[in-house]
N, C-alpha and C positions, 0 to 999 in steps of 0.2 A: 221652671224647675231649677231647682237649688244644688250645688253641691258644695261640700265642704271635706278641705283634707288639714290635718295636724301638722305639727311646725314642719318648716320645710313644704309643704306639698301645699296645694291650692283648695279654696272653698269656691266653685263654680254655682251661677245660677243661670239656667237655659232653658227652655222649653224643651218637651218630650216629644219625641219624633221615633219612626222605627229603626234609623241609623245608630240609636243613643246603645243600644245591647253591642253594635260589634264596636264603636267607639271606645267603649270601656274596655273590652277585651284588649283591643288594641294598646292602650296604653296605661291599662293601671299598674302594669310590671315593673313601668319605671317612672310614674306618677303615684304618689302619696293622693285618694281621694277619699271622701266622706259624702256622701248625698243627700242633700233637705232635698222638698220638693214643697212649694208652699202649698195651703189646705187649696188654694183655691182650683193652681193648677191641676192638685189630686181628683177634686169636684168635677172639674171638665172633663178631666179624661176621663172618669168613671161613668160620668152623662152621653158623652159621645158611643163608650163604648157599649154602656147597656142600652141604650137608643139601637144600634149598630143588630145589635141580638135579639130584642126584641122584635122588629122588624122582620127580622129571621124569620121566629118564632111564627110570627101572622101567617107569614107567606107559606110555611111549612104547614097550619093548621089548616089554611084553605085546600094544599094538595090533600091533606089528610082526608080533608072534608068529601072531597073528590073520589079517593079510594073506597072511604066507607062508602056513600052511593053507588059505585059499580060493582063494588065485591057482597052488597047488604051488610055490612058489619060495623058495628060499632068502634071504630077505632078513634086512640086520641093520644095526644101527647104528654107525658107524666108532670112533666114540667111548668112551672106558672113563671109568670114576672118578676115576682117579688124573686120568686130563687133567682132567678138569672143575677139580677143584681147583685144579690146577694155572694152569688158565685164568680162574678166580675169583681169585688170591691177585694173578695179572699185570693182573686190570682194578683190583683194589682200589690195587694198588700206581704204577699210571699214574695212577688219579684223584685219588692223596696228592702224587704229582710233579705233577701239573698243578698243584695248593694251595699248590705250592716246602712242604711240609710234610715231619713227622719224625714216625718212633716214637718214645715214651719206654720205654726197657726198664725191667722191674721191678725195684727193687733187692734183688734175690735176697742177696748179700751183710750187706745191713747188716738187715733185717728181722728184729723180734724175736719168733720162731717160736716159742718157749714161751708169749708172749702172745697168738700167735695160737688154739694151742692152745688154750689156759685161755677165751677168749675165746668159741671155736665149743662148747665143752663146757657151758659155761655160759649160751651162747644171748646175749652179750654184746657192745654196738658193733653193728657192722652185719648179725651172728648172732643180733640178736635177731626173734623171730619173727615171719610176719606176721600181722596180727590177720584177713585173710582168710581164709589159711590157717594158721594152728598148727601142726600136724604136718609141713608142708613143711619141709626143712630148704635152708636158703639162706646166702652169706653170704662166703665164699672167695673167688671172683671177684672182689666189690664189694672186701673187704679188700684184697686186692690192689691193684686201683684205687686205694684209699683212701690206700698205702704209696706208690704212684707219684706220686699226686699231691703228698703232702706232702715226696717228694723233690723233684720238679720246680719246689714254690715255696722252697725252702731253696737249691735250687741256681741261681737267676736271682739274679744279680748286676748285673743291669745295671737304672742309675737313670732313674727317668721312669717305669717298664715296670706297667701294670696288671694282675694277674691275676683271669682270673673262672672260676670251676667253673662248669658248666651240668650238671644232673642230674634226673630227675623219680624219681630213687631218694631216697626222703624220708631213708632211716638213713643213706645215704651222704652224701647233701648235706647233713644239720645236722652229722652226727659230723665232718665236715669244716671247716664253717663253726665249729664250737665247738673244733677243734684250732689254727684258725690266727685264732683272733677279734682276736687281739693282731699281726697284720701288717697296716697298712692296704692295702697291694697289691692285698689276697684278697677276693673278694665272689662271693657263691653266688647262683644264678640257676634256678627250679625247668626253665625250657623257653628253648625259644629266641624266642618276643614278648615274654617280660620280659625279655630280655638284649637286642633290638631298638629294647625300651623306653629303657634306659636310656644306649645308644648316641644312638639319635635325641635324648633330652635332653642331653647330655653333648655334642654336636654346636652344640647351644646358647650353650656357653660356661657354664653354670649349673654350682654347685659339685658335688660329691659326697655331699654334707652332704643338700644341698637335694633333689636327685634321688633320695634313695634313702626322704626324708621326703612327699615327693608319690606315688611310686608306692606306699609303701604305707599312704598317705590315698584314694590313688585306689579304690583296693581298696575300702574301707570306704564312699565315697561312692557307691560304684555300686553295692555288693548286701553289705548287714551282715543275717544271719536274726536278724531279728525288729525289725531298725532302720526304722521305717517311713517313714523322713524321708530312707534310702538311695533315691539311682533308682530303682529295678528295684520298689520297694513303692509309693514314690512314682507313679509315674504309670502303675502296672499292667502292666507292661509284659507279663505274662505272658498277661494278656490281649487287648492290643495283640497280640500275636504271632495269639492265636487268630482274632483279626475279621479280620486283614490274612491269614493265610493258613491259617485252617479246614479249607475246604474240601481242602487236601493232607494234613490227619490224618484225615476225614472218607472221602476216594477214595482212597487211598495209591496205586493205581495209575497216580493222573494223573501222577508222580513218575516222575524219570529210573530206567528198568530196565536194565541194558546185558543180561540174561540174554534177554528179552524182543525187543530192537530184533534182535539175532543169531540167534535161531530162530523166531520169528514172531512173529504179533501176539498180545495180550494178551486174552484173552476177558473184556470187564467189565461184562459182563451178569449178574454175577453179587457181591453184596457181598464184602467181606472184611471178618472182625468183630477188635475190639482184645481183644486174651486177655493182654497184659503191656506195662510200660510202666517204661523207669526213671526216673529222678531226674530233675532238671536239672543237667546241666554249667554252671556259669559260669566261663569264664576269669579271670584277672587283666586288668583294663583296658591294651590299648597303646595307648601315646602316637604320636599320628600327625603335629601338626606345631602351631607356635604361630602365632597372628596375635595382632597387635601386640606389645605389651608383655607381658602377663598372660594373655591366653585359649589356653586348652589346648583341645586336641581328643584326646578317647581312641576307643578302639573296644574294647566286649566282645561275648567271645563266647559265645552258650548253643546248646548240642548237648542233643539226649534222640534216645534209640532205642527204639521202638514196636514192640509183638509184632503180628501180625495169622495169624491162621487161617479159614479155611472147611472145610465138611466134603463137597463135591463135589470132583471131579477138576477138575484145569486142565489145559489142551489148547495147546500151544503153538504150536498148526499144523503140527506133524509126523505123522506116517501113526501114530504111538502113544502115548497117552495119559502122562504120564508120573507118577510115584510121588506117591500121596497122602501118601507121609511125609516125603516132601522138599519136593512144592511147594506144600503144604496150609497150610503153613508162612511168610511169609515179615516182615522187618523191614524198617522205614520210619527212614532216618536223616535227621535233622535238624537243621542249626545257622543259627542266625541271627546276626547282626552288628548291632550294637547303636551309631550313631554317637552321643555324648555330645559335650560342653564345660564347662568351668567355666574363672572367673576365680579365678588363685590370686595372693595375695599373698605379700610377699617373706620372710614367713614359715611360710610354705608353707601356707597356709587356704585352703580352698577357699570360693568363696561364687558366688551364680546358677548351678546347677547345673541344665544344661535338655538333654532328649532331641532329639537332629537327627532321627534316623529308625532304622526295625526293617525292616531286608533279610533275607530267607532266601536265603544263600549255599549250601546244599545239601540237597536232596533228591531221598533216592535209595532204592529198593524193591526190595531183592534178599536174600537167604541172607545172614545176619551169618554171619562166623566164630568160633570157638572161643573166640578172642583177642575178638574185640569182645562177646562176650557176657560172659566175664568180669569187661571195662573198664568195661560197664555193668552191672551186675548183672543182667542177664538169665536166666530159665529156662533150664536144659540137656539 
């Protein structure tokens, strides 16, 4: 996804994510913005989401099917396929005119399709593999992407204008940042709190130079593996986390369930034991605000997802027991917020680096998805 803002203000390209509506709010009052979004990324999200609905749809037609047979009636759904899309493509397209935003189409015309060729056969640029998976093949799309975006920054003429890519696709966003390293306009951004970050600094009046040398000293001061003088080693924080809130990896069920609140109560007379556990997530530290002259304020954040299983049935308070293979099963998501400070000096050093406090902003105990089990390495 594209954005573009008029002199003074910045033209961003990022991927669409559900955080991009409160991100805007948050900052277009004191950010100048304009929104492209190229044809391609508009294509996916429109295929994900009518996929997403139609699906629905099936599943809805079969209860249906269900009803008519018990009740003898003919009942059916008004709605076909083709609408839904069609009623997917008119919300996507209202919520780009709500943005005053634009497509950027692909430049079909000037693209050099024997490179791309050569390119995907060779597993080369953004075709190159992923080291999770190998044998997938991936890489067209992103290219695509990759051809738009480098038209979009050739083609803004107009001076003042910042451009930033925002992407969490690592081959697209370096193979980008390494095609255009030589435009100062262009700056790659992995999510959108680093691109938050560096708005709220850049709001400061601080140079470009300076903000892109703090964020990523910031990085380093909060959590370097195996730097024991970074926060996060420094003053244990890992285990700060455990003494302040234990007891929610110890009970997982004292933890928000929505499956639970909606069909009844939770039976916890009964343990649940940890059978997998992944990693630690830490974020890039965002910058939240300065007081006085030098003291920064960041916030990191650390996520981990927890397996738990039992070998009784759970009973949801419905008249029937339900499936030892689904609900025997379930995962504890966790992220915490990490408030920090440091004084930095005007050459961007950081020094008295001291922890404010360790919040758990979410915990929650339900069936991970497909998708989050992958993000975390979880069992499948």
């Amino acid at each position: 996804m594209c954005s573009a803002a008029n002199r003074g203000g910045f033209r961003v390209l990022l991927t669409v994510n559900p955080e991009f509506d409160e991100f805007w709010d948050n900052h277009s009052d004191f950010v100048n913005f304009e929104l492209s979004i190229p044809e391609v990324v508009r294509g996916e999200l429109l295929f994900q989401q009518t996929t997403s609905a139609i699906k629905a749809l099936d599943k809805a037609n079969e209860n249906i099917l269900a009803v008519s047979e018990i009740t003898n009636n003919d009942l059916k759904i008004s709605t076909t396929k083709e609408k839904i899309k069609h009623q997917v493509e008119k919300k996507f397209d209202k919520w780009l005119k709500g943005k005053k935003g634009v497509i950027c189409t692909t430049p079909i015309e000037t693209i050099d399709w024997k490179n791309i060729c050569e390119s995907a056969v060779w597993r080369k640029h953004v075709f190159s593999p992923d080291k999770k998976n190998p044998d997938a093949e991936k890489g067209f799309r992103d290219r695509l992407i990759y051809e738009s975006v480098l038209n979009f920054v050739q083609n803004e003429k107009r001076k003042g204008v910042k451009i930033s890519f925002i992407c969490n696709d690592f081959l697209l966003r370096t193979n980008a940042k390494k095609k255009l390293v030589n435009d100062r306009r262009f700056s790659c951004y992995e999510n959108l709190p680093e691109f938050s970050s560096y708005l709220k600094l850049n709001h400061e009046q601080l140079t470009d130079k300076f903000i892109k040398s703090i964020l990523s000293k910031a990085q380093h001061k909060f959590f370097a593996i195996g730097d024991y003088e970074s926060l996060y080693y420094k003053e244990n924080i890992s285990n700060l986390i455990h003494e302040k809130y234990g007891n929610y990896i110890k009970f997982p069920e004292r933890s928000k369930n929505p499956l639970f609140d909606i069909s009844g109560n939770l039976n916890t007379s009964e343990s649940w034991i940890q059978s997998a556990s992944s990693s630690l997530f830490i974020s890039n530290p965002e910058f939240q605000n300065l007081t006085g002259e030098r003291q920064y304020h960041w916030e990191s954040k650390i996520s981990q997802a927890i397996v738990y299983k039992r070998e009784l049935n759970l009973y949801t308070g419905l008249l029937v027991p339900t499936s030892p293979s689904t609900i025997d099963e379930m995962t504890l998501f966790l992220e915490f917020k990490i408030a920090w400070r440091a004084d930095v000096r005007k050459n961007s050093t950081f020094y008295n680096v001291e922890l404010e406090d360790v919040i758990m902003s979410k915990n929650e105990f339900r069936f991970s998805t497909p998708k989050e089990k992958e993000y975390y390495g979880l069992p499948t």
